[in-house]
N, CA, C and O atoms as a GROMACS GRO file, in nm:
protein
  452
    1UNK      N    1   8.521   8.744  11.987
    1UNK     CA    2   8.467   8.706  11.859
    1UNK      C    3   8.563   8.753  11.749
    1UNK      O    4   8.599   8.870  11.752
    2UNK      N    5   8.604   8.676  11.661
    2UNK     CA    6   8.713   8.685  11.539
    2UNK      C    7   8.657   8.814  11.431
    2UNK      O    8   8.542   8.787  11.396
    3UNK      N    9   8.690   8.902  11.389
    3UNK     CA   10   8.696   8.959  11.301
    3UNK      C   11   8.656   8.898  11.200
    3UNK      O   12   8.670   8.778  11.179
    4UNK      N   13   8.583   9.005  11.106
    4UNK     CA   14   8.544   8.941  10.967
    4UNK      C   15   8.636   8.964  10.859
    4UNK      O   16   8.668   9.078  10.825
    5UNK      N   17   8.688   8.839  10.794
    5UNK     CA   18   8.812   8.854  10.682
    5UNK      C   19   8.790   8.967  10.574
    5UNK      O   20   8.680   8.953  10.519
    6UNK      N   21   8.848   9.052  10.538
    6UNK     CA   22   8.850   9.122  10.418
    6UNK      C   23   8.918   9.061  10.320
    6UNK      O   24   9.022   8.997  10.313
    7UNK      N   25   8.789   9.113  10.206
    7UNK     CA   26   8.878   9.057  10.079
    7UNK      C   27   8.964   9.100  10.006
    7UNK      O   28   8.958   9.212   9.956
    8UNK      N   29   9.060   9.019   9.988
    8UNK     CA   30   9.214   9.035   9.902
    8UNK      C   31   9.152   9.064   9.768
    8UNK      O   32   9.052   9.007   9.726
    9UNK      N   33   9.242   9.186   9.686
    9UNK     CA   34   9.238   9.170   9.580
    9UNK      C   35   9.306   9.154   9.518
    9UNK      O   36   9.404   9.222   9.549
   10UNK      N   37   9.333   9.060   9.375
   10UNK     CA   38   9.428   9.002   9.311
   10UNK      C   39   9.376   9.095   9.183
   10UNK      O   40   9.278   9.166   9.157
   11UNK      N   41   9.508   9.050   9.116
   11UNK     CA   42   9.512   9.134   8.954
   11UNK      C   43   9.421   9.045   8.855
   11UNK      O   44   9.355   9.097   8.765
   12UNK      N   45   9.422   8.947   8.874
   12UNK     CA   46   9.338   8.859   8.771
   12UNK      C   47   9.326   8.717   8.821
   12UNK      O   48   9.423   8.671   8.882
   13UNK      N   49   9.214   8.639   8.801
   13UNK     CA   50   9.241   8.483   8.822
   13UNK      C   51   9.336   8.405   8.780
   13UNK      O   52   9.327   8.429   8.660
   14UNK      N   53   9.420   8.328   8.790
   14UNK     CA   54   9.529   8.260   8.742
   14UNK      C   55   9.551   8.153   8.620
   14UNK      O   56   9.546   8.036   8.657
   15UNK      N   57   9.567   8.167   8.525
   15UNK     CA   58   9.587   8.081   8.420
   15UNK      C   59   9.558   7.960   8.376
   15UNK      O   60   9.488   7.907   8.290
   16UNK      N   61   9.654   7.922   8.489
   16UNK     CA   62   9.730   7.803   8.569
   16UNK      C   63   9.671   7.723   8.669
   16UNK      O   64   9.686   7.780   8.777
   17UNK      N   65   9.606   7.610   8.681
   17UNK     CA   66   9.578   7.601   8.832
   17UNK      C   67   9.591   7.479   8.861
   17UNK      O   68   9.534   7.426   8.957
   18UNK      N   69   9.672   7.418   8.779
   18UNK     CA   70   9.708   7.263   8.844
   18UNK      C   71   9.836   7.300   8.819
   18UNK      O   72   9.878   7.385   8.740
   19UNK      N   73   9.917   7.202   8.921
   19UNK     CA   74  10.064   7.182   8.848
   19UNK      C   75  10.106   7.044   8.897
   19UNK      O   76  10.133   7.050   9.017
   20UNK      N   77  10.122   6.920   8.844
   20UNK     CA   78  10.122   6.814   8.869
   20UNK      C   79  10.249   6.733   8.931
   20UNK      O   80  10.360   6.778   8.904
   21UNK      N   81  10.244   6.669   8.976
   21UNK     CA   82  10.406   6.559   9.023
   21UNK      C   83  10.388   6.455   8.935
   21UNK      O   84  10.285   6.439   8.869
   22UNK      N   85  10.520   6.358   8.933
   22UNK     CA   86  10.529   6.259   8.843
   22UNK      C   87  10.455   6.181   8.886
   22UNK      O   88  10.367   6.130   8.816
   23UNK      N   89  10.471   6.156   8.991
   23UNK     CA   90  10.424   6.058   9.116
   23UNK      C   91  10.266   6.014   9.119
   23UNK      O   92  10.196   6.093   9.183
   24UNK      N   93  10.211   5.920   9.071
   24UNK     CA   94  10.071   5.898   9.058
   24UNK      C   95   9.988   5.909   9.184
   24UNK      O   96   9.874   5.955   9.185
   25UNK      N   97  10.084   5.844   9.341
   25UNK     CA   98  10.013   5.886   9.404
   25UNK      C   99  10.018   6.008   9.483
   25UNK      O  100   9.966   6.015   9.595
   26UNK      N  101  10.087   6.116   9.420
   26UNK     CA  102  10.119   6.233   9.524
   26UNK      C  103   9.998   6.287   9.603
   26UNK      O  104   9.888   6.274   9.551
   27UNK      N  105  10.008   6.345   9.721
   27UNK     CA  106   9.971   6.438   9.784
   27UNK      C  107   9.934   6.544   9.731
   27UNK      O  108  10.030   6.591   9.670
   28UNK      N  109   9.822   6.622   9.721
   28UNK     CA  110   9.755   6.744   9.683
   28UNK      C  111   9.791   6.863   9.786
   28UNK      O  112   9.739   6.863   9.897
   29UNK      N  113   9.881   6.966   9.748
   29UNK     CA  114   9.862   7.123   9.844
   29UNK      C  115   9.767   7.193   9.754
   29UNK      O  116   9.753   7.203   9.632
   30UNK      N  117   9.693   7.249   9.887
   30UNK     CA  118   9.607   7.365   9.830
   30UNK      C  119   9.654   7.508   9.841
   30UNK      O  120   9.670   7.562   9.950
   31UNK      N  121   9.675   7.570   9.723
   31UNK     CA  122   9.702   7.696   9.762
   31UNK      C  123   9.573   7.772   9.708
   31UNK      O  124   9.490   7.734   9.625
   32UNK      N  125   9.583   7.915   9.798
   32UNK     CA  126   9.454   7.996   9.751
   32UNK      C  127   9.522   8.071   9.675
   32UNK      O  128   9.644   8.082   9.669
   33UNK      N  129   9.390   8.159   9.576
   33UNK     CA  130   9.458   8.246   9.499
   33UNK      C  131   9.520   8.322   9.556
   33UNK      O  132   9.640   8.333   9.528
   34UNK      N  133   9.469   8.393   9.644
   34UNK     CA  134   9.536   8.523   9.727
   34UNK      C  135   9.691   8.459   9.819
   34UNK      O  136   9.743   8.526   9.908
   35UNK      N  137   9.733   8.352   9.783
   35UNK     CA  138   9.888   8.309   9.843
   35UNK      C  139   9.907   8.336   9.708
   35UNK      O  140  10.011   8.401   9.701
   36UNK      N  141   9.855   8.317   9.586
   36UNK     CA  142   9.975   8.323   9.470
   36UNK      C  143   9.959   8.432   9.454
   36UNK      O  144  10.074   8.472   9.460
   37UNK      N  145   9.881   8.539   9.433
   37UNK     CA  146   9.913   8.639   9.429
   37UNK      C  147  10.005   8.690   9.504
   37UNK      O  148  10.029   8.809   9.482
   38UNK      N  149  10.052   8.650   9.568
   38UNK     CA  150  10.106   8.768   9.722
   38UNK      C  151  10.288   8.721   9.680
   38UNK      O  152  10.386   8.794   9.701
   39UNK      N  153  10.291   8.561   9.612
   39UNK     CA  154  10.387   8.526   9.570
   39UNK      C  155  10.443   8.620   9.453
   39UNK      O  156  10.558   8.662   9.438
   40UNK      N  157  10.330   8.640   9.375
   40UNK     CA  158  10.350   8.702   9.274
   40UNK      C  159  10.412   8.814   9.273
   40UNK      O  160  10.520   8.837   9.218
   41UNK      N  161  10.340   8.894   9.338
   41UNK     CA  162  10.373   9.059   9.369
   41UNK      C  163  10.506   9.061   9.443
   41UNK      O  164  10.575   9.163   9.438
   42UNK      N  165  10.540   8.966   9.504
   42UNK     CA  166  10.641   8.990   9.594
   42UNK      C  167  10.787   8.906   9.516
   42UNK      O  168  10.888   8.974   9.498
   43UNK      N  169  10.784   8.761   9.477
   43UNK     CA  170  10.898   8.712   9.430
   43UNK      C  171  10.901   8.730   9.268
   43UNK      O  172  11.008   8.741   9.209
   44UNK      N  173  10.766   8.732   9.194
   44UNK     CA  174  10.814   8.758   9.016
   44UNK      C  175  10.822   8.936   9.026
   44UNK      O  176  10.920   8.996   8.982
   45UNK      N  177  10.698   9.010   9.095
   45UNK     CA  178  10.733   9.166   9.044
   45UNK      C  179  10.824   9.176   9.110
   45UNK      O  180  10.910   9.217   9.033
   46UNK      N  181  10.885   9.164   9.244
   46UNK     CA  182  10.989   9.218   9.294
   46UNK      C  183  10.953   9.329   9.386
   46UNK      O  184  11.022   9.416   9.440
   47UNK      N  185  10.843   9.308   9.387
   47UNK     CA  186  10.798   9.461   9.557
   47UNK      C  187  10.796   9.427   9.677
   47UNK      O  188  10.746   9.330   9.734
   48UNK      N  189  10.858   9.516   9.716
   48UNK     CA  190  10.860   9.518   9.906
   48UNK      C  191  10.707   9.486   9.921
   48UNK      O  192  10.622   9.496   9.832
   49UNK      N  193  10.687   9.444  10.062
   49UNK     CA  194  10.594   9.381  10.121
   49UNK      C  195  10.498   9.521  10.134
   49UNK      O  196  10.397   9.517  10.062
   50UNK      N  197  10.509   9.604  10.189
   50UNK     CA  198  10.445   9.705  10.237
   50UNK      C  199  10.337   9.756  10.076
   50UNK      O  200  10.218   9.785  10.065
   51UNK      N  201  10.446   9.748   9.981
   51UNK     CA  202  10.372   9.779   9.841
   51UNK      C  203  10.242   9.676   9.798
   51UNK      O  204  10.129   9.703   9.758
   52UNK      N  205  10.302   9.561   9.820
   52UNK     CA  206  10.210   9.469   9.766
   52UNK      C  207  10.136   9.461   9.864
   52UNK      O  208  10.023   9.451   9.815
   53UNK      N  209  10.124   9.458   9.997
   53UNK     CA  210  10.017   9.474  10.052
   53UNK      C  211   9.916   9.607  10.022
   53UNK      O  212   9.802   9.587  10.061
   54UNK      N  213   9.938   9.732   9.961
   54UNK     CA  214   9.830   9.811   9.969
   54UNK      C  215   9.774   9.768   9.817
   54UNK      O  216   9.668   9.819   9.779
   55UNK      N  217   9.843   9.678   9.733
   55UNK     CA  218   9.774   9.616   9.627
   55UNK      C  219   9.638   9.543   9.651
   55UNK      O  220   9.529   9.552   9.596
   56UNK      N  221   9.684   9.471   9.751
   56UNK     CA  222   9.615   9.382   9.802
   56UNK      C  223   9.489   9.466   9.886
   56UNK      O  224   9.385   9.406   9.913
   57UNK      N  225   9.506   9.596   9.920
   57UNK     CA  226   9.400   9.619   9.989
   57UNK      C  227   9.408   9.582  10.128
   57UNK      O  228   9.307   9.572  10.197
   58UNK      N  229   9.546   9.556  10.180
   58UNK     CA  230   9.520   9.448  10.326
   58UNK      C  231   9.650   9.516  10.391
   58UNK      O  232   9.738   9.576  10.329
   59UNK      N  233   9.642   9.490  10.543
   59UNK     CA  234   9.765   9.570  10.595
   59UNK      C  235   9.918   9.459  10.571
   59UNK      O  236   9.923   9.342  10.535
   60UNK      N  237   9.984   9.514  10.592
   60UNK     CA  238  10.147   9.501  10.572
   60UNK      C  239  10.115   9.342  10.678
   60UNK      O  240  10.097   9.247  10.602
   61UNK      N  241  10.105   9.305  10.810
   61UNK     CA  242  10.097   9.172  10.858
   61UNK      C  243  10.034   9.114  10.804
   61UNK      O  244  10.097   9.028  10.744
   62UNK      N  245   9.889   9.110  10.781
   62UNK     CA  246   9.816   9.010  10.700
   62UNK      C  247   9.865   8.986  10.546
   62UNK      O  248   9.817   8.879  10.509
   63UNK      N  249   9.942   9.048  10.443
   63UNK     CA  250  10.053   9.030  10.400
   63UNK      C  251  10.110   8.892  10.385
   63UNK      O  252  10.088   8.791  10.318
   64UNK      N  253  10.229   8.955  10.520
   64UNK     CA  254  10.318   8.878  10.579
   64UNK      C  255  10.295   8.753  10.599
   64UNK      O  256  10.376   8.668  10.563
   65UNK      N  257  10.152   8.713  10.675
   65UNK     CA  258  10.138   8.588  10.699
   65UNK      C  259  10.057   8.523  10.593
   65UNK      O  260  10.016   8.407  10.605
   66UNK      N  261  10.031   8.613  10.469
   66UNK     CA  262   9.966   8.495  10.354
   66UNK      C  263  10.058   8.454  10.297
   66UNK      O  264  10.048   8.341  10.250
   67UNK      N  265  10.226   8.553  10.273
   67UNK     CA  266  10.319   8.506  10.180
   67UNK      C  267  10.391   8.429  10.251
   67UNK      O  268  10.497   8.408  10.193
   68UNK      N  269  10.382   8.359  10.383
   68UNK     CA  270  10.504   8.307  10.439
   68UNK      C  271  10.394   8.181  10.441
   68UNK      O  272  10.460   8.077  10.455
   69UNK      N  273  10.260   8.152  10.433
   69UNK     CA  274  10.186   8.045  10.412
   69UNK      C  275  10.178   7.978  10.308
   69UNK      O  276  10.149   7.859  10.302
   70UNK      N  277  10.208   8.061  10.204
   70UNK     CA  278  10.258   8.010  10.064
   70UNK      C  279  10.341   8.024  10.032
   70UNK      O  280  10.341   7.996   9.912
   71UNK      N  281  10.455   8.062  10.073
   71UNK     CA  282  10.602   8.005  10.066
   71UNK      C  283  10.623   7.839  10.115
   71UNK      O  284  10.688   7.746  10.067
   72UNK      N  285  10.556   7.849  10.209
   72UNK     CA  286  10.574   7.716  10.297
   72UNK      C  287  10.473   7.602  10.252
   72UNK      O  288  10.500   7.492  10.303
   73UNK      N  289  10.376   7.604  10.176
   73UNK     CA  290  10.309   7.521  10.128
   73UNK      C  291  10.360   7.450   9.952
   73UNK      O  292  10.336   7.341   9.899
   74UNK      N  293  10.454   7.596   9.895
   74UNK     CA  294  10.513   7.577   9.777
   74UNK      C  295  10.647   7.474   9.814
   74UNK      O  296  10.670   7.369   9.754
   75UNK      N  297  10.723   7.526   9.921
   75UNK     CA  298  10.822   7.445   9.960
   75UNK      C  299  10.799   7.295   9.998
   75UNK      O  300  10.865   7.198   9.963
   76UNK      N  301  10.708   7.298  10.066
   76UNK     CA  302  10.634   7.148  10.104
   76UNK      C  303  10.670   7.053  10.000
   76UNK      O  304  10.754   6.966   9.978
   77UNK      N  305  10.542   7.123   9.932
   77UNK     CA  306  10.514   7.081   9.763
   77UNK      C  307  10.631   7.001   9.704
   77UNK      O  308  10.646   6.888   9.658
   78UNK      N  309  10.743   7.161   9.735
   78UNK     CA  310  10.839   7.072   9.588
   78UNK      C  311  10.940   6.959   9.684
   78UNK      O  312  11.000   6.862   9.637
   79UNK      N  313  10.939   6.991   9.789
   79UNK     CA  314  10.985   6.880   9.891
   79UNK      C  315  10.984   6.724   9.881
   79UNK      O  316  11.067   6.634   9.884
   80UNK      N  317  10.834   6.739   9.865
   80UNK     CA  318  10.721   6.598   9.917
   80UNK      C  319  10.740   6.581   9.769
   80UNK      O  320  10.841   6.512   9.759
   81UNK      N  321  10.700   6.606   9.662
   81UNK     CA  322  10.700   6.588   9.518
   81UNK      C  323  10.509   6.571   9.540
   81UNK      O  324  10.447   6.480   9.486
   82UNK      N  325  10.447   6.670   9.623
   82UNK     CA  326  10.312   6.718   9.677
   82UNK      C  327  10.302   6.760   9.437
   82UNK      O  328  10.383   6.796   9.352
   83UNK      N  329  10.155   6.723   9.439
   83UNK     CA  330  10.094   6.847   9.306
   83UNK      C  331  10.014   6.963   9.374
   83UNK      O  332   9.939   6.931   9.467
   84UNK      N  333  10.020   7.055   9.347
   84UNK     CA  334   9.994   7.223   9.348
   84UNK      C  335   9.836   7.223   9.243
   84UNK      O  336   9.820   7.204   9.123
   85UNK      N  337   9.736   7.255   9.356
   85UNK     CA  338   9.597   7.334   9.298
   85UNK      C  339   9.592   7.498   9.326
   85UNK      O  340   9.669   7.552   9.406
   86UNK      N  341   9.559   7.521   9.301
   86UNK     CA  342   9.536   7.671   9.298
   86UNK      C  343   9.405   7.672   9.304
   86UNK      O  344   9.366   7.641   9.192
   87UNK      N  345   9.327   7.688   9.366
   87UNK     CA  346   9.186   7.722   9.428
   87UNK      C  347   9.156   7.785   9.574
   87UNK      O  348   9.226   7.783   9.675
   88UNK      N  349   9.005   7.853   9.546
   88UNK     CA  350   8.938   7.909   9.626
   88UNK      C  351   8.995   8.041   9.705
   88UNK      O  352   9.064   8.122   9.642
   89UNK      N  353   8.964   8.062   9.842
   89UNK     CA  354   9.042   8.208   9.890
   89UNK      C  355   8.905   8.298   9.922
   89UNK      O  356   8.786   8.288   9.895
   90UNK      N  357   8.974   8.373   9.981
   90UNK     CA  358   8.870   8.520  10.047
   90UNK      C  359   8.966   8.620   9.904
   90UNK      O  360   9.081   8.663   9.902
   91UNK      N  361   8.896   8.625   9.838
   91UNK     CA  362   8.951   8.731   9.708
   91UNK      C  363   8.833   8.827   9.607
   91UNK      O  364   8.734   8.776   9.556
   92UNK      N  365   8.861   8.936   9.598
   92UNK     CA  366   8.813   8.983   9.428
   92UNK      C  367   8.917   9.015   9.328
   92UNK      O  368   9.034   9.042   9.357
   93UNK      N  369   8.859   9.009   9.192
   93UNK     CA  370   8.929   9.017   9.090
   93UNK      C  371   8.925   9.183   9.078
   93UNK      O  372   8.819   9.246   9.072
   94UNK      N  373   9.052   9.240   9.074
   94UNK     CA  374   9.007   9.374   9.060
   94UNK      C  375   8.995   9.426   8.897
   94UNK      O  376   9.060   9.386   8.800
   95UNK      N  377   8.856   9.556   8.903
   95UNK     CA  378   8.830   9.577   8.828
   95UNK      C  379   8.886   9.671   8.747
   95UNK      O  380   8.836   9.697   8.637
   96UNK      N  381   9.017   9.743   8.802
   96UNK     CA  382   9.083   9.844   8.703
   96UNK      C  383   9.222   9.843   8.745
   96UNK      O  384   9.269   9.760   8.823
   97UNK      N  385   9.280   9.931   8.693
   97UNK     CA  386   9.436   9.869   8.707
   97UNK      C  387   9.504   9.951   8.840
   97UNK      O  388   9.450  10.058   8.868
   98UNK      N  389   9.618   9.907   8.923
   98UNK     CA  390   9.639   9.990   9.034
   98UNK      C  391   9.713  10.101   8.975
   98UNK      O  392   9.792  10.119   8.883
   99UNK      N  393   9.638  10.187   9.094
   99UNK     CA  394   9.687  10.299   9.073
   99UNK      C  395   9.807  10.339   9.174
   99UNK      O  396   9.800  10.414   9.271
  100UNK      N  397   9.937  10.257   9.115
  100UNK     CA  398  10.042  10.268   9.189
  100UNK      C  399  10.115  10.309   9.083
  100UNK      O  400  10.054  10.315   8.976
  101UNK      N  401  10.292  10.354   9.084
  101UNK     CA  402  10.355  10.396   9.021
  101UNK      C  403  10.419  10.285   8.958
  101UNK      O  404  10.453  10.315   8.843
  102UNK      N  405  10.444  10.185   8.986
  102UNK     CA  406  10.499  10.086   8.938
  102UNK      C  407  10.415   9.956   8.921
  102UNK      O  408  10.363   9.887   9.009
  103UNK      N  409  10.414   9.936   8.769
  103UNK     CA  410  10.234   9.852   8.692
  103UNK      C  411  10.346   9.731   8.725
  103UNK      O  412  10.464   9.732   8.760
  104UNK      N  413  10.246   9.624   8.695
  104UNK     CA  414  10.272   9.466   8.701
  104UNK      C  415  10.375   9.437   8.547
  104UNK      O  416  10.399   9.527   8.466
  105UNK      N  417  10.399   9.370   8.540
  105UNK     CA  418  10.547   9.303   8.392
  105UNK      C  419  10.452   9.314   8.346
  105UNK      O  420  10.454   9.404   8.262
  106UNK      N  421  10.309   9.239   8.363
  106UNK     CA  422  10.272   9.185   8.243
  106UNK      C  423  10.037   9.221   8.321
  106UNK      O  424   9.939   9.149   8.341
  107UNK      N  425  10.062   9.333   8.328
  107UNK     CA  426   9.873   9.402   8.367
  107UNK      C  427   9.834   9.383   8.237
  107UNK      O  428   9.898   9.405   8.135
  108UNK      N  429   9.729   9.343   8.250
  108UNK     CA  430   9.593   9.270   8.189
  108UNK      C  431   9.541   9.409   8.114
  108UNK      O  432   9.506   9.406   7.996
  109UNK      N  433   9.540   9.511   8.178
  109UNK     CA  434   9.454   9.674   8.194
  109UNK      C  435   9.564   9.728   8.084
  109UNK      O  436   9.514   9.800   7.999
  110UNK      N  437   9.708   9.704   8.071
  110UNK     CA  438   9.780   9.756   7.929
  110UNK      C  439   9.799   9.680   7.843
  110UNK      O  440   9.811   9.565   7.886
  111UNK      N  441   9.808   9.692   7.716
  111UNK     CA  442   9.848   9.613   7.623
  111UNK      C  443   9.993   9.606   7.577
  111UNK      O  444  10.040   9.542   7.484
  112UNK      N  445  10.061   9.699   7.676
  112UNK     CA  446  10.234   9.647   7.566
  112UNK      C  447  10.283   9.517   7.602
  112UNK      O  448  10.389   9.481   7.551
  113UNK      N  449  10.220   9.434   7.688
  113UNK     CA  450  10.289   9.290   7.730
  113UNK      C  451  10.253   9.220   7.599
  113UNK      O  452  10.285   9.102   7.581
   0.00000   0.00000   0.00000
């Protein structure tokens, strides 16, 4: 019997959640929040995997295989000339800021951004 998923936590819901192709009839990828987050933490902040996974609340493999699922669904995307949703996911929004040594560019929880 499969294990029950734990939930990812992300820094905030995303802005953003369409991103369109020219192409009227493109193909739709779905990404979940918890792939952009994991994008996030890992290719805009710039943290090793091991870091952003205890962001996440989740071990270092489960990680691994959300950011290499949304690497590969982003690549698709810009491949195919696919449009990008950003919905749904096993996630919470966390409620205070991490308590890691190194904050996000741009945390919600400070105001110098």
């Amino acid at each position: 019997m499969p294990r029950v998923t734990k939930c990812r936590r992300v820094c905030a819901e995303p802005d953003y959640k369409v991103f369109k192709s020219e192409s009227a009839y493109s193909q739709e990828m779905i990404l979940c929040v918890e792939e952009l987050e994991s994008i996030r933490l890992v290719d805009f902040e710039g943290l090793e995997q091991g870091e952003a996974a205890k962001r996440m609340g989740i071990s270092r493999g489960t990680f691994q295989r959300i950011l290499y699922e949304a690497r590969h669904k982003v690549a698709q995307a810009l491949v195919l000339g696919a449009s990008i949703i950003i919905e749904g996911g096993n996630y919470s929004v966390s409620s205070s800021a991490c308590n890691t040594s190194k904050r996000c560019k741009c945390c919600r929880f400070h105001k110098e951004c």
